[in-house]
C-alpha positions as CSV (number, residue, x, y, z in Angstrom):
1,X,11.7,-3.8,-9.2
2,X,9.0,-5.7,-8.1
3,X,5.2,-6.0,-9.6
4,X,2.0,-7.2,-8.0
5,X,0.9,-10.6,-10.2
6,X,-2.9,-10.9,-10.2
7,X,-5.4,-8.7,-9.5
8,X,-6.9,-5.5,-10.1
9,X,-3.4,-4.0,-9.9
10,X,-1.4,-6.6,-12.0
11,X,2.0,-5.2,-12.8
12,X,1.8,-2.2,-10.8
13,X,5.2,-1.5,-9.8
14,X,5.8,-1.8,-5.8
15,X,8.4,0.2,-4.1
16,X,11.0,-1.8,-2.1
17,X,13.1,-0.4,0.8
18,X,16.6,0.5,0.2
19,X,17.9,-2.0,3.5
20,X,19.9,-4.9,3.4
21,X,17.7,-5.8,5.3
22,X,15.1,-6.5,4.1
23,X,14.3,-9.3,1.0
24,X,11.6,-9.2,-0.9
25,X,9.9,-12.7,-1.7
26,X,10.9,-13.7,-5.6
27,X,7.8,-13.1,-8.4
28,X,8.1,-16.9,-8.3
29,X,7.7,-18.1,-4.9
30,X,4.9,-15.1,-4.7
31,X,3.0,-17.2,-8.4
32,X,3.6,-20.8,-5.9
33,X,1.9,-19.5,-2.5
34,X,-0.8,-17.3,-3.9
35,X,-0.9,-20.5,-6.4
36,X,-1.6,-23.3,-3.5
37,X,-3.9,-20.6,-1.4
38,X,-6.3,-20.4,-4.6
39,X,-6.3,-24.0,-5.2
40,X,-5.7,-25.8,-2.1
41,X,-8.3,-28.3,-0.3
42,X,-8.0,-27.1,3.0
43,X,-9.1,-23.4,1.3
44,X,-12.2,-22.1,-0.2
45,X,-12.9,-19.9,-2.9
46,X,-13.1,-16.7,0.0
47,X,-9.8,-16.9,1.2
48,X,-9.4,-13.4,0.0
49,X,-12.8,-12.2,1.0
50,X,-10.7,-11.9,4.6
51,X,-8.9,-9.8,6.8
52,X,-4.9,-10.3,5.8
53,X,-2.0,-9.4,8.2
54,X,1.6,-9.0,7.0
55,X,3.9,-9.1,9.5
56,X,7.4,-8.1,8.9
57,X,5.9,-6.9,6.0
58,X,8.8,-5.1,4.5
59,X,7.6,-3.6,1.1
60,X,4.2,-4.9,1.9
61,X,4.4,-6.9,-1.3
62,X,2.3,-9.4,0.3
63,X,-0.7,-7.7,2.0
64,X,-0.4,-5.8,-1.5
65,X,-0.9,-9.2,-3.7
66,X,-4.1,-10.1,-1.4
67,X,-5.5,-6.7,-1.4
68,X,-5.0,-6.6,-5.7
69,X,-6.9,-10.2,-5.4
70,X,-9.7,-8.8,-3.5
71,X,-8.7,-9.0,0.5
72,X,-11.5,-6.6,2.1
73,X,-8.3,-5.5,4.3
74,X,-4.8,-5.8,5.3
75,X,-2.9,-4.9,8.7
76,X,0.7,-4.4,7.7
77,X,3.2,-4.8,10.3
78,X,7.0,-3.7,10.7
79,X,9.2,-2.1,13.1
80,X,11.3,-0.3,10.5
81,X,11.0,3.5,9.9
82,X,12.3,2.9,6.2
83,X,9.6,0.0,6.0
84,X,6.6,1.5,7.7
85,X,7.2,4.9,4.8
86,X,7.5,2.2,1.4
87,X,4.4,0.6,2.6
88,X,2.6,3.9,3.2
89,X,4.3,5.3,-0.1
90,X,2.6,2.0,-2.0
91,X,-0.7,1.8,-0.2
92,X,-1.2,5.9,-1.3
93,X,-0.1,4.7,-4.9
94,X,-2.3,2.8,-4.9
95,X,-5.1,4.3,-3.6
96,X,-5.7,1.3,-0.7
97,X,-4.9,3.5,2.4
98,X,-8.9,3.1,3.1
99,X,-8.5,-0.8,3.3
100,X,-5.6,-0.6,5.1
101,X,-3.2,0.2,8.4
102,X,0.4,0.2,9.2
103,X,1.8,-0.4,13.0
104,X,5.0,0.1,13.6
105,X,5.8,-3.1,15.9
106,X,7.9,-5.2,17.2
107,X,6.6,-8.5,15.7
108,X,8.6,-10.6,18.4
109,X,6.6,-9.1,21.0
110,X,2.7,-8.6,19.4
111,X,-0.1,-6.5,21.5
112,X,-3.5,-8.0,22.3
113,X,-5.3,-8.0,19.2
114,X,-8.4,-6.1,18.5
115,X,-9.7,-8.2,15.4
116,X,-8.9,-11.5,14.1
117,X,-7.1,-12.3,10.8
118,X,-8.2,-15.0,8.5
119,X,-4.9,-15.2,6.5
120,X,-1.3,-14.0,7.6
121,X,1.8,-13.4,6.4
122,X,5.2,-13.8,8.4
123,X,8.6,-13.4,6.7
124,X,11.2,-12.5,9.6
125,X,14.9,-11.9,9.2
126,X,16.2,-14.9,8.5
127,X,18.6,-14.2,11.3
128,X,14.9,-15.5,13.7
129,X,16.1,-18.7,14.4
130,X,12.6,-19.0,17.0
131,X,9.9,-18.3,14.5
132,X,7.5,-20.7,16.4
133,X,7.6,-19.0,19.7
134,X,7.0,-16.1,17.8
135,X,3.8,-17.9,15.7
136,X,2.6,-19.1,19.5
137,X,2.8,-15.4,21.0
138,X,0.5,-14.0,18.3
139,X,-1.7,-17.0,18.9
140,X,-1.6,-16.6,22.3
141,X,-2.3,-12.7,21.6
142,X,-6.1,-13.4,19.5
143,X,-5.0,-12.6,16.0
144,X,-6.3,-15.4,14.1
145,X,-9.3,-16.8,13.1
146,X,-10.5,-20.2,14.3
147,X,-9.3,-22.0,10.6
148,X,-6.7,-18.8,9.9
149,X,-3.8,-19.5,7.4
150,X,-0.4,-18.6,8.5
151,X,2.4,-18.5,5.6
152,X,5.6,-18.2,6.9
153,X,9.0,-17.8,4.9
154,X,12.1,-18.9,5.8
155,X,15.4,-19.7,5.4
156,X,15.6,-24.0,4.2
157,X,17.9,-24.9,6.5
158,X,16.4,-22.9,9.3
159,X,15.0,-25.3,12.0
160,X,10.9,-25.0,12.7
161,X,9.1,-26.7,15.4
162,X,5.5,-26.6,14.5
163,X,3.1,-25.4,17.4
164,X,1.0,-27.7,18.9
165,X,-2.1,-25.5,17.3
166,X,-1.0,-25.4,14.0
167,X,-0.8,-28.1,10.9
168,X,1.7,-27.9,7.9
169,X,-0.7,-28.1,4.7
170,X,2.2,-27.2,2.1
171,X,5.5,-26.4,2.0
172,X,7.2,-24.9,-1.3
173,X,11.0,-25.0,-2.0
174,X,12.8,-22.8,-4.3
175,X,16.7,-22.3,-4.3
176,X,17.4,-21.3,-0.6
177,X,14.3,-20.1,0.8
178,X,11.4,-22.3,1.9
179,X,7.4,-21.3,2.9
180,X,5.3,-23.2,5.3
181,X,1.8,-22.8,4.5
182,X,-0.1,-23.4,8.2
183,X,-3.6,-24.1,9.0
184,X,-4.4,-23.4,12.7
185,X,-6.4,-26.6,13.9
186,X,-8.5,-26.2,17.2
C-alpha cells in the first residue's frame, strides 16, 4: 500500500498495479527526491508551479506526489494496459483528471512533443540497460524546458552515461536502487 507524503492529499492511499513488473519507488527514496527538489540550489521555490511528466509512470505515484504539492499538471506516461487503468483509477480518486492526461506509449520511442515539461520523472524497468539514449530521444523530441529537471531511477549497479546536455546535481542511494537528479544545461 502506498500513500502520497506532502500535500493537499497527504496519506491518500494510491492504487498500485498487480505486475511484477512494475516497482513502486519506496515512501523513503519518494521523502529524499521530493526532499532535494524542495531544497536544492539549482531549484527554486516554483519547481512545482510546472508542468510534470512521469514516464513509465506505473502507479503514477510520482506525477501524483507533485500534483498533491501543487504541480499545475502532470503528463503520465506508460505503455501498460494494467498501468494506463491504476493511474486513471487514482487520478478519478482523486479528483485530478482535470490537471492531468495519460498516453499510452512506448517511452523508448517518444513522439514530437506538443508542450514542454519543467520537471520529469523516468523510472524504466530496470531490465533498460540504455537509459541515456532514451533521456537523448526525449530531448531530441522537445519535451523539456530550457533548465527542466529530469529524475531518473535506477538500478545501482546499472551503468549511465550522462548526455552531453544534461548535468548530475544529486544522486541519492538507498539499498539497491539509486536516483539521478539531472538538470539539462544549454
Amino acid at each position: 500500500m502506498l500513500k502520497i507524503i506532502e500535500g493537499k492529499y497527504k496519506r491518500k492511499i494510491i492504487q498500485t498495479p498487480n505486475s511484477v513488473k512494475t516497482r513502486p519507488t519506496s515512501s523513503r527514496m519518494r521523502k529524499s527526491i521530493f526532499d532535494v527538489l524542495s531544497h536544492s540550489k539549482y531549484l527554486n521555490e516554483e519547481i512545482y508551479n510546472t508542468k510534470v511528466l512521469d514516464v513509465f509512470a506505473g502507479s503514477g505515484m510520482m506525477g501524483l506526489e507533485c500534483l498533491s504539492r501543487g504541480a499545475i499538471y502532470c503528463k503520465f506516461i506508460d505503455n501498460s494496459n494494467e498501468c494506463i487503468k491504476i493511474i486513471n483509477k487514482n487520478l478519478s480518486e482523486l479528483k485530478l483528471k482535470s490537471l492531468s492526461t495519460v498516453l499510452k506509449l512506448d517511452a523508448n520511442y517518444p513522439t514530437p512533443a506538443k508542450e514542454k515539461y519543467g520537471l520529469s520523472f523516468f523510472d524504466p524497468p530496470y531490465s533498460e540497460l540504455n537509459f541515456s539514449n532514451i533521456l537523448i530521444r526525449w530531448e531530441e523530441k522537445g519535451w523539456f524546458t530550457e533548465n527542466a529537471i529530469c529524475v531518473y531511477e535506477k538500478r545501482k549497479k546499472t551503468y549511465f552515461e550522462l548526455p552531453k546536455k544534461f548535468l548530475i546535481i544529486k544522486n541519492i542511494i538507498k539499498s539497491e536502487t539509486e536516483v539521478l537528479i539531472l538538470k539539462k544545461s544549454q
